[in-house]
FIDO-377339 format. One record per residue (C-alpha): residue number from 1; residue in three letters; x, y, z. Coordinates in steps of 0.5 Angstrom, whole numbers, always signed. Example, Ala and Ser with C-alpha at 12.3 -4.5 7.8 and 13.67 -1.06 7.14 Angstrom:
2
     i    aa      xx      yy      zz
     1   ALA     +25      -9     +16
     2   SER     +27      -2     +14
END
This chain:
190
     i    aa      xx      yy      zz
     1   UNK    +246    +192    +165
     2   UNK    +243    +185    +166
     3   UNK    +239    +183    +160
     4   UNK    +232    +181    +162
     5   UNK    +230    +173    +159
     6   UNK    +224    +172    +157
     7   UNK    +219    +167    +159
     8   UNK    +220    +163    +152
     9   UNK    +229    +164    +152
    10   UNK    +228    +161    +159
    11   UNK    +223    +155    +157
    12   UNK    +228    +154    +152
    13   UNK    +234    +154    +157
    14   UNK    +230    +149    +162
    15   UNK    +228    +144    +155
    16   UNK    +235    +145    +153
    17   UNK    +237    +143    +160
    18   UNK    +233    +138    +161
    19   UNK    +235    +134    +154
    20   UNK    +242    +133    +157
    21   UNK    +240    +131    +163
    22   UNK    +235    +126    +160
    23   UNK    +241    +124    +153
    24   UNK    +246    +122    +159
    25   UNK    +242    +118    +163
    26   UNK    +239    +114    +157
    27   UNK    +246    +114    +154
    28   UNK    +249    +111    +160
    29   UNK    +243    +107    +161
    30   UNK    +243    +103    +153
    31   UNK    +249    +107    +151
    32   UNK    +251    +112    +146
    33   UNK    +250    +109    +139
    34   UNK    +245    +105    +141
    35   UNK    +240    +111    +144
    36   UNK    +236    +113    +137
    37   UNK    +234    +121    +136
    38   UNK    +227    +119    +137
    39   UNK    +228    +116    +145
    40   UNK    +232    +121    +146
    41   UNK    +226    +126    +144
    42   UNK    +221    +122    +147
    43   UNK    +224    +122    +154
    44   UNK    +223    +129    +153
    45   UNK    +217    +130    +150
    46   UNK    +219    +134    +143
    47   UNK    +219    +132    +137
    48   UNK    +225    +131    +133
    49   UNK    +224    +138    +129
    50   UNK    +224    +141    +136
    51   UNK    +231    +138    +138
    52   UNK    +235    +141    +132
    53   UNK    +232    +148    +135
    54   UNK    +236    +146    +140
    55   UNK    +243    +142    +138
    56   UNK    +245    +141    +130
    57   UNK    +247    +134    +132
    58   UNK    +247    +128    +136
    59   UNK    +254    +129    +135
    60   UNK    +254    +136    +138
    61   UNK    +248    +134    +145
    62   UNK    +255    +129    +146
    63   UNK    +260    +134    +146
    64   UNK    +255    +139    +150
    65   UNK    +255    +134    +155
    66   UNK    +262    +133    +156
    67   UNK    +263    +140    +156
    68   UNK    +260    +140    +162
    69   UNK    +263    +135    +165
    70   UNK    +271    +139    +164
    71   UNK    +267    +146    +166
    72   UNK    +265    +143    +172
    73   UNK    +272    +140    +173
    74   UNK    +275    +147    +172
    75   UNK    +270    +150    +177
    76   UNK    +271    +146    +182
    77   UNK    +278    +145    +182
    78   UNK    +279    +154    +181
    79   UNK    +274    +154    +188
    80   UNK    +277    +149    +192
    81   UNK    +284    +150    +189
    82   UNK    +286    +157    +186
    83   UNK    +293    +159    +182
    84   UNK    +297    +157    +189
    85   UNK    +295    +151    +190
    86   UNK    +300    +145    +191
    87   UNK    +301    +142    +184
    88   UNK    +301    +135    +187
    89   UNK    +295    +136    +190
    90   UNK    +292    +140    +184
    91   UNK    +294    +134    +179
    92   UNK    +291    +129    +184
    93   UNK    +284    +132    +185
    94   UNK    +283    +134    +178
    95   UNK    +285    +126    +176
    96   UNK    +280    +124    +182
    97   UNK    +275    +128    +179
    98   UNK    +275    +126    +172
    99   UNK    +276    +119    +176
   100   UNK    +269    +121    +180
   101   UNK    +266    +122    +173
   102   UNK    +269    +116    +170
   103   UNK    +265    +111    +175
   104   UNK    +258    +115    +175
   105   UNK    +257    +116    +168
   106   UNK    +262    +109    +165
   107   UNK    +259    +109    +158
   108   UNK    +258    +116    +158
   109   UNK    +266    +116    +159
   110   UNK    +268    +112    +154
   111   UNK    +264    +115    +149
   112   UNK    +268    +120    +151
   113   UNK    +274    +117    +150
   114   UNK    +272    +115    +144
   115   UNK    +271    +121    +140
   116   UNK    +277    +125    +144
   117   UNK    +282    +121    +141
   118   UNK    +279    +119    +135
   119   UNK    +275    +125    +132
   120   UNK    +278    +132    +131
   121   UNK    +271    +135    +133
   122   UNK    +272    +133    +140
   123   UNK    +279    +135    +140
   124   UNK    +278    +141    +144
   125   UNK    +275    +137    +151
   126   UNK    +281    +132    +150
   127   UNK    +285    +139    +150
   128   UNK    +281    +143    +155
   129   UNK    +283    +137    +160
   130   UNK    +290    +137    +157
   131   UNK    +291    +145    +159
   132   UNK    +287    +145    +166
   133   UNK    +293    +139    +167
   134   UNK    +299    +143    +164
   135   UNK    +297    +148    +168
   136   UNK    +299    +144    +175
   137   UNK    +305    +142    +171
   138   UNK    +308    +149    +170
   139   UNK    +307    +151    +177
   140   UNK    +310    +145    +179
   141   UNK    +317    +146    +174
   142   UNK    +317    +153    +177
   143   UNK    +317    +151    +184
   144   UNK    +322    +145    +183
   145   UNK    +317    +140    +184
   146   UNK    +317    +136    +178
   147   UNK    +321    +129    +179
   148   UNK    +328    +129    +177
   149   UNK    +330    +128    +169
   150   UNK    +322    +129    +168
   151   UNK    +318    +134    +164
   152   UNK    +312    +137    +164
   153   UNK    +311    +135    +157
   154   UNK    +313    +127    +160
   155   UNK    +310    +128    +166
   156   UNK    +302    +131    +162
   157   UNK    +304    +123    +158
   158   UNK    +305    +120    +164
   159   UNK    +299    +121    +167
   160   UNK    +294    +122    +162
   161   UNK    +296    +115    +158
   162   UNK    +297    +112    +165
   163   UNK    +289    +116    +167
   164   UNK    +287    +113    +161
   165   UNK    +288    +106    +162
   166   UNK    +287    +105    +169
   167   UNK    +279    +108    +168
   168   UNK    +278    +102    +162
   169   UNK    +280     +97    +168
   170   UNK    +274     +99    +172
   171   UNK    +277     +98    +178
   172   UNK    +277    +105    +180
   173   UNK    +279    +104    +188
   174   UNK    +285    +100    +185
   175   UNK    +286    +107    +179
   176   UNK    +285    +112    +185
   177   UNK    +291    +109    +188
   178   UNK    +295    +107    +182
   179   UNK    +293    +114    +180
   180   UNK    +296    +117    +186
   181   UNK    +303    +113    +186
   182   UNK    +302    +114    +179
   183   UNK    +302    +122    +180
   184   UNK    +307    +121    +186
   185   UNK    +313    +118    +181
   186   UNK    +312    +124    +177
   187   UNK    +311    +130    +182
   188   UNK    +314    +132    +189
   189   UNK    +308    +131    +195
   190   UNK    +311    +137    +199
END
């Protein structure tokens, strides 16, 4: 049986929304830390009372954000791939799209990168990537697909730490490419 909403619970859905939407484009815009609680409450409209009905922290808006963005990665990657895609493929469109994400939303991102690997509260985004990632990996070590004398342990570094660097360059038409080669070295195409 499907629970009906009521007129206030989807008022607050679509506020919540919103305070999202409107938090990543002035933290890509100024930048996380320098965006302060009452911009992002003025871009809305509500009070700072208001927003902590909808999120404890700042801390915890951010994290919602990038929630999203490794939900949606997932999503897409189960839509467009499933359980039987090639894991070349799989791992290349996943790094791809975390790619896409990197060069739209830049300041956004480093924020991110910044607090997944410095702050055990966002651990579970870095892991939930890890995990989407590792996934590939698995099915590539039982087809046989993984480069000779590499693991999936070596190949999940490999590829993060390389993903990693190359999305600080900023050069993200160089970081596809490096990323392909990159994922070429560790697992095979066909």
């Amino acid at each position: 049986m499907d629970k009906k909403l009521t007129l206030w619970e989807i008022k607050k859905d679509n506020n919540k929304k919103e305070m999202i939407r409107a938090a990543r484009n002035l933290f890509e815009k100024k930048g996380y830390h320098e965006t302060s609680l009452r911009e992002l409450c003025s871009a809305v409209g509500i009070s700072k009372t208001s927003f902590f009905n909808y999120f404890g922290s700042k801390d915890e808006l951010i994290r919602i954000i990038f929630n999203s963005a490794l939900n949606d990665t997932r999503e897409e990657a189960e839509t467009k791939l499933g359980d039987d895609a090639n894991p070349y493929e799989a791992v290349l469109f996943i790094l791809n799209s975390m790619l896409t994400d990197a060069e739209a939303y830049p300041n956004v991102v480093s924020v991110a990168y910044e607090y997944m690997l410095g702050r055990d509260s966002f651990s579970e985004l870095r892991d939930g990537y890890r995990e989407l990632i590792s996934f590939y990996l698995a099915k590539a070590a039982e087809q046989g697909r993984l480069r000779d004398g590499i693991s999936e342990e070596s190949a999940l570094t490999i590829l993060e730490g390389s993903f990693y660097a190359l999305t600080f360059s900023k050069d993200f038409d160089g970081a596809r490419r490096s990323i392909k080669e990159i994922t070429a070295l560790v697992l095979k195409e066909d």
